[in-house]
C-alpha positions as CSV (number, residue, x, y, z in Angstrom):
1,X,15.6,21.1,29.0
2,X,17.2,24.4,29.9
3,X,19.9,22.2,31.7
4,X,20.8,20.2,29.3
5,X,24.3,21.1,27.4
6,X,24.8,23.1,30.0
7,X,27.9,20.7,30.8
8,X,29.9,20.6,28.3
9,X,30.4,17.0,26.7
10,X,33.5,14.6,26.8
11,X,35.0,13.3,23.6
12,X,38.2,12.0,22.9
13,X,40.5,10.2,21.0
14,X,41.4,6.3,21.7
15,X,42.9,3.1,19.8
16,X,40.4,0.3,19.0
17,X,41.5,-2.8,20.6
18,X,39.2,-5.0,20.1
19,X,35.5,-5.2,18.1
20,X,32.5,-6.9,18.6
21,X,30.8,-6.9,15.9
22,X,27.4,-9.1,17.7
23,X,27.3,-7.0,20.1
24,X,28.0,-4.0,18.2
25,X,30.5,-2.8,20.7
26,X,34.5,-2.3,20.8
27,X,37.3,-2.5,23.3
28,X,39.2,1.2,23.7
29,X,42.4,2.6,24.9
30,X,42.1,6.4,25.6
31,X,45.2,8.1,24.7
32,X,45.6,8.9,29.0
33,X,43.5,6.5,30.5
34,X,42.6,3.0,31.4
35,X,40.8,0.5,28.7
36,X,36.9,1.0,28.1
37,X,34.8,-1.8,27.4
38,X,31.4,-2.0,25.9
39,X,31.9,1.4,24.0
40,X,29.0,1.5,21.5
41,X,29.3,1.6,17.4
42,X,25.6,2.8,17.4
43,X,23.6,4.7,19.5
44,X,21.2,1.9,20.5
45,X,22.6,-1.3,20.6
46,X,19.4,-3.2,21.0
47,X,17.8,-2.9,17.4
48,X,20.7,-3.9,14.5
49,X,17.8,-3.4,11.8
50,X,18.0,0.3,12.0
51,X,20.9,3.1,11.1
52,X,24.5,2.4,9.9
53,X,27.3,0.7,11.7
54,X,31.0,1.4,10.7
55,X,33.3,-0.9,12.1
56,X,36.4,0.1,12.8
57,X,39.8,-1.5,11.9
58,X,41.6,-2.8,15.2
59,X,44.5,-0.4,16.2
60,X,43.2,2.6,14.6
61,X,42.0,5.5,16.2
62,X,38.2,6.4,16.8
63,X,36.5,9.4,18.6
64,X,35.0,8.6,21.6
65,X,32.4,10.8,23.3
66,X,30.4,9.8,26.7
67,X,26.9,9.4,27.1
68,X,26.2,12.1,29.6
69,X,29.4,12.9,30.4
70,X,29.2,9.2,31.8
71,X,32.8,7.0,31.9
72,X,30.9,3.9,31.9
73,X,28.8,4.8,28.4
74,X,30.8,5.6,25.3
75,X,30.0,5.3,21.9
76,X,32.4,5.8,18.8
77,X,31.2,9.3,17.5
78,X,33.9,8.6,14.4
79,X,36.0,6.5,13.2
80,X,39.7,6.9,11.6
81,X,40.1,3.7,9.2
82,X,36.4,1.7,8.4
83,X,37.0,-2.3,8.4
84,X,33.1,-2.8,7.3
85,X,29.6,-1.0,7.2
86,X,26.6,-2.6,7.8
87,X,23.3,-1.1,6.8
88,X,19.9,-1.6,8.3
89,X,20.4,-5.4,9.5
90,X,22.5,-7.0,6.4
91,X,20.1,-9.3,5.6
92,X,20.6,-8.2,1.9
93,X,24.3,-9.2,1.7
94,X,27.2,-7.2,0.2
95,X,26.2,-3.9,-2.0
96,X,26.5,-4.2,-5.9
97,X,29.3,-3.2,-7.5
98,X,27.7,-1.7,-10.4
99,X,30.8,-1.6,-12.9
100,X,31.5,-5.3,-12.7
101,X,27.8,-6.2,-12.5
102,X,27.4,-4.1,-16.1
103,X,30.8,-6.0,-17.2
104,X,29.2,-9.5,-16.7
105,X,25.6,-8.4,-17.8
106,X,27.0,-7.1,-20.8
107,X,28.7,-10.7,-21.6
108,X,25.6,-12.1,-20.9
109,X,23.5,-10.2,-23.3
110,X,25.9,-10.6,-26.1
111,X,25.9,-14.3,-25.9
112,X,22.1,-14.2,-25.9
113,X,22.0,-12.0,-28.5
114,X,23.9,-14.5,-30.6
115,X,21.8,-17.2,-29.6
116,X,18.8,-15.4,-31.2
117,X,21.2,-14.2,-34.0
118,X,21.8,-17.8,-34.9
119,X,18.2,-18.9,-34.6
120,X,16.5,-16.3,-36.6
121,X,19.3,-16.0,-39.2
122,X,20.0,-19.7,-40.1
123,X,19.2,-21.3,-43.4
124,X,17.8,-24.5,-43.4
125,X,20.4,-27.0,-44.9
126,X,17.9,-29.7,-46.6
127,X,19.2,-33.9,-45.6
128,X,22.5,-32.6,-43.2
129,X,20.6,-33.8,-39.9
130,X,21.2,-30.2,-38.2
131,X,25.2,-29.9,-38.5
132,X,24.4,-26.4,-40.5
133,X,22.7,-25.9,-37.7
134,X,25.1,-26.6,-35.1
135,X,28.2,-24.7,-37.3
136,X,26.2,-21.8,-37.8
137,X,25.2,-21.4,-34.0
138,X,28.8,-22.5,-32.5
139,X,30.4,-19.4,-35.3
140,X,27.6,-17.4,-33.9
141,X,28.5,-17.9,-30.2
142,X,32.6,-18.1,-30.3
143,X,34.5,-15.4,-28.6
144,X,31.5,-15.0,-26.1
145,X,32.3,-15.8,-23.0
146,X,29.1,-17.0,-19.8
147,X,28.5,-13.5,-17.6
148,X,30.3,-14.4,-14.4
149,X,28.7,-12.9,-11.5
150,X,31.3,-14.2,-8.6
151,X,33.0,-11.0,-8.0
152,X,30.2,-8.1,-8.0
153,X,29.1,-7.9,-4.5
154,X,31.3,-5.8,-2.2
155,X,31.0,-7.8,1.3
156,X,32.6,-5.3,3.6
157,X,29.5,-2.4,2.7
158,X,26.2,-4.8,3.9
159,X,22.8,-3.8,3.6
């Protein structure tokens, strides 16, 4: 242990080229050198289940640093302009966007509310067959639109 850091580590800058985002790997161009390939987003890239991945955009600029000073193992130590995260696998799809989710929940709940409003506040209407009915719950429930839960998951932040 006493040599370690003894040697002082390599980092640099360098423009992504290209991503892999299977392999968890990108394509580099060091400012003064020749192309890297294979330069980690992660420090292992066996196990995807585990840590955070940032990709990055293609033609920004990322960090580079080598893996004991080694030119054949880099890995992005940062990243300039994020195209995507992905969080312990991404089984669990895009995060919640918790504004719009309350948005469309709240729709929700105020068209069910109006539902029960309209079944616990109607007035039979003796002989009419259930059109009292049917005015009193379509009065109750205009203006109040279906939740619509499309657009609340944010797809570039998995988890």
């Amino acid at each position: 242990m006493k040599e370690f850091g003894k040697t002082p580590s390599v980092c640099f800058p360098a423009e992504v080229q290209e991503v892999d985002k299977e392999a968890l790997t990108c394509v580099v161009s060091p400012i003064n050198g020749a192309e890297m390939f294979d330069v980690r987003l992660k420090a292992s890239v066996n196990s995807v289940t585990d840590g955070i991945v940032q990709f990055p955009v293609e033609g920004t600029t990322v960090l580079v640093c080598l893996i004991g000073n080694d030119p054949e193992l880099g890995f992005v130590a940062a990243v300039d302009e994020v195209d995507e995260v992905l969080m312990f696998g991404g089984e669990n799809g895009g995060l919640t966007i918790t504004p719009k989710l309350v948005e469309e929940l709240n729709k929700t709940n105020a068209r069910i509310d109006a539902i029960v409003e309209s079944l616990t506040g109607f007035m039979p209407v003796p002989n009419d067959g259930g059109a009292a009915l049917k005015t009193y719950a379509n009065a109750q429930l205009a203006g109040k639109a279906n939740g619509d839960f499309s657009e609340i998951e944010n797809e570039k932040i998995r988890h």
